[in-house]
C-alpha positions in Angstrom: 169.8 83.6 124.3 166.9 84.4 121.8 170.1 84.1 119.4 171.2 81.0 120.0 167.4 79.5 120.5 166.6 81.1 116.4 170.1 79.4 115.4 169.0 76.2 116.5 165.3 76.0 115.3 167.2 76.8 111.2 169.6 74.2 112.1 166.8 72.1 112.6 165.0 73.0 109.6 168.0 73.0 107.5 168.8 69.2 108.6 164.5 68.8 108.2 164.7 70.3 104.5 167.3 68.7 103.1 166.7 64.8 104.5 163.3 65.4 102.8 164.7 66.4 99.4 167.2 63.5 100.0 164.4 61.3 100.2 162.2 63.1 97.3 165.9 62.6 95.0 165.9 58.9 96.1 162.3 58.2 95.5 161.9 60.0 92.0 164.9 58.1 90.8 163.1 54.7 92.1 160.4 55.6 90.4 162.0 56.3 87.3 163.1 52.8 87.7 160.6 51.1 88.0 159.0 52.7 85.0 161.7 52.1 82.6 160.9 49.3 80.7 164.3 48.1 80.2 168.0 46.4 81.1 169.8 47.9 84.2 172.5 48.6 81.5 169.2 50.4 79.1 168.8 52.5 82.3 172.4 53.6 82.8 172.7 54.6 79.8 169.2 56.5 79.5 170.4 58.7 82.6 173.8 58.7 81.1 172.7 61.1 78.1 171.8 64.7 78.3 168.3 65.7 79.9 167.4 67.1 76.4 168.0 63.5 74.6 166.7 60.9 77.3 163.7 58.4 76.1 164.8 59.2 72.6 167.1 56.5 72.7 164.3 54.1 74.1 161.2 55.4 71.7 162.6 56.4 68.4 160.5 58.9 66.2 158.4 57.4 64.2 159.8 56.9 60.7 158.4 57.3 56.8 157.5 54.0 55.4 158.3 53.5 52.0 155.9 52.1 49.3 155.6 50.6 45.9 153.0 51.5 43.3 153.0 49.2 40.9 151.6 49.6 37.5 152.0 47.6 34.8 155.7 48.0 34.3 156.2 50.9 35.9 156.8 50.5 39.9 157.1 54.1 41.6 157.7 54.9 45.2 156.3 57.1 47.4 157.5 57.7 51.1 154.3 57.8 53.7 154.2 59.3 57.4 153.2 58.7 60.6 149.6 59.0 61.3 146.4 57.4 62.2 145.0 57.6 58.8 148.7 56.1 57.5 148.6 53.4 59.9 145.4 52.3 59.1 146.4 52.4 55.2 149.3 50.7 55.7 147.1 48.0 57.2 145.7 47.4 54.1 148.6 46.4 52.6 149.5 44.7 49.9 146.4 45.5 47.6 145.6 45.9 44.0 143.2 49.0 43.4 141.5 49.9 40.3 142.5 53.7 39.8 140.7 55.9 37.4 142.5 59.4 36.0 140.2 62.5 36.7 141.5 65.8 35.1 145.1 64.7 34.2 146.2 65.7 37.6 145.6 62.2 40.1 144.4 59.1 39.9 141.9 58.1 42.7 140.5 54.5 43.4 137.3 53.5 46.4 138.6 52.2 49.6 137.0 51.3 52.7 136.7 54.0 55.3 139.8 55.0 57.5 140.5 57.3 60.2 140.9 61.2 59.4 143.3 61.7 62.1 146.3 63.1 59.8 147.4 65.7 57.9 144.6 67.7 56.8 145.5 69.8 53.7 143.5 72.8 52.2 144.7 71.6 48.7 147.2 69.1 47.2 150.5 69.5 45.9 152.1 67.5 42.7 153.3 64.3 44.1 150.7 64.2 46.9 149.4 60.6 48.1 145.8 61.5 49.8 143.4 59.7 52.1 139.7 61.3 50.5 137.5 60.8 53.1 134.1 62.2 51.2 134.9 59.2 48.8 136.2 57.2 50.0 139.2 56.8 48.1 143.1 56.8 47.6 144.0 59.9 45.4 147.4 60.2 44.0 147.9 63.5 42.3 150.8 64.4 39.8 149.8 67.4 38.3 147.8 70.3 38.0 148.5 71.9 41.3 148.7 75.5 39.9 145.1 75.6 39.0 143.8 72.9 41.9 141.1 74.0 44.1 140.4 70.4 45.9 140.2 70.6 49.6 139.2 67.8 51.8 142.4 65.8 51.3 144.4 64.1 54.1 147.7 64.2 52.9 149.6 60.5 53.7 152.6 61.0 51.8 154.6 62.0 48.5 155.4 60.3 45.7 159.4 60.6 45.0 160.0 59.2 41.5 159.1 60.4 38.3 155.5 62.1 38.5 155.7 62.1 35.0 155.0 58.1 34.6 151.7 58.5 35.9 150.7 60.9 33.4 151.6 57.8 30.7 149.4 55.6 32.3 145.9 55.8 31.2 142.6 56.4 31.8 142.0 53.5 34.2 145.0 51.2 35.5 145.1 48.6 38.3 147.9 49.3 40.8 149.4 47.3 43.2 150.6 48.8 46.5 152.4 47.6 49.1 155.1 48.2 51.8 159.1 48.1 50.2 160.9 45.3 51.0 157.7 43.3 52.0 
């Protein structure tokens, strides 16, 4: 008797246990609905792909944006990543700054005051595009990393042409800068 009595009370419990986790399935994917953002077809497909690779079909990683440096004749590129400081940059866009060479490694030029929330660097690197923050100013270095002891740099980006152009520039030089394509 005490058997069949502890039999039915985990029958019970089984049929208890899994109507609630039928209902916990059924609300959690009812929720997901209604916080995609999407098509019905955009949410098929979303639960369609591999746990691993959902919501990167719907928010994409943020991409490098390219820009031009224009100089006289000489444009050269430089590719820029995502970050508050960059976006706020980027903002600013298109501009002409007046940029003045210090130590034949960068040129720098005054620009208003943007967010330091980006790559903070202990030094720069050949190619560099920098956010100063104690300048303000833009700073784009192209040489002179082996013997560089500047810290305080927020790195943006890097310049991917020739580095050598900027050497050829001169002491001061107004450069226009704006976003590829734009």
């Amino acid at each position: 008797m005490f058997r069949k009595k502890t039999a039915g009370v985990f029958a019970a419990a089984m049929v208890l246990v899994l109507a609630v986790s039928g209902c916990s399935q059924q609300a959690a994917a009812e929720t997901a609905a209604l916080e995609f953002e999407g098509t019905q077809e955009e949410l098929n497909e979303e639960e369609a792909l591999p746990a691993g690779e959902r919501n990167s079909a719907i928010t994409p990683e943020p991409q490098p944006t390219e820009i031009t440096i224009t100089a006289g004749e000489q444009v050269i590129t430089a590719l820029l990543e995502d970050s508050n400081t960059t976006r706020d940059f980027l903002a600013t866009l298109p501009r002409t700054l007046t940029m003045n060479q210090y130590g034949g490694r960068e040129y720098y030029g005054r620009i208003e005051s943007m967010s330091e929330e980006g790559e903070a660097i202990p030094d720069f690197e050949n190619g560099d595009v920098t956010y100063y923050p104690a300048g303000p100013s833009l700073a784009v270095f192209f040489a002179g990393e082996e013997q560089s002891s500047q810290g305080g740099l927020i790195r943006m980006g890097k310049i991917t042409s020739d580095l050598s152009v900027l050497a050829d520039l001169g002491d001061t030089v107004e450069m226009q800068i704006a976003i590829s394509g734009l």
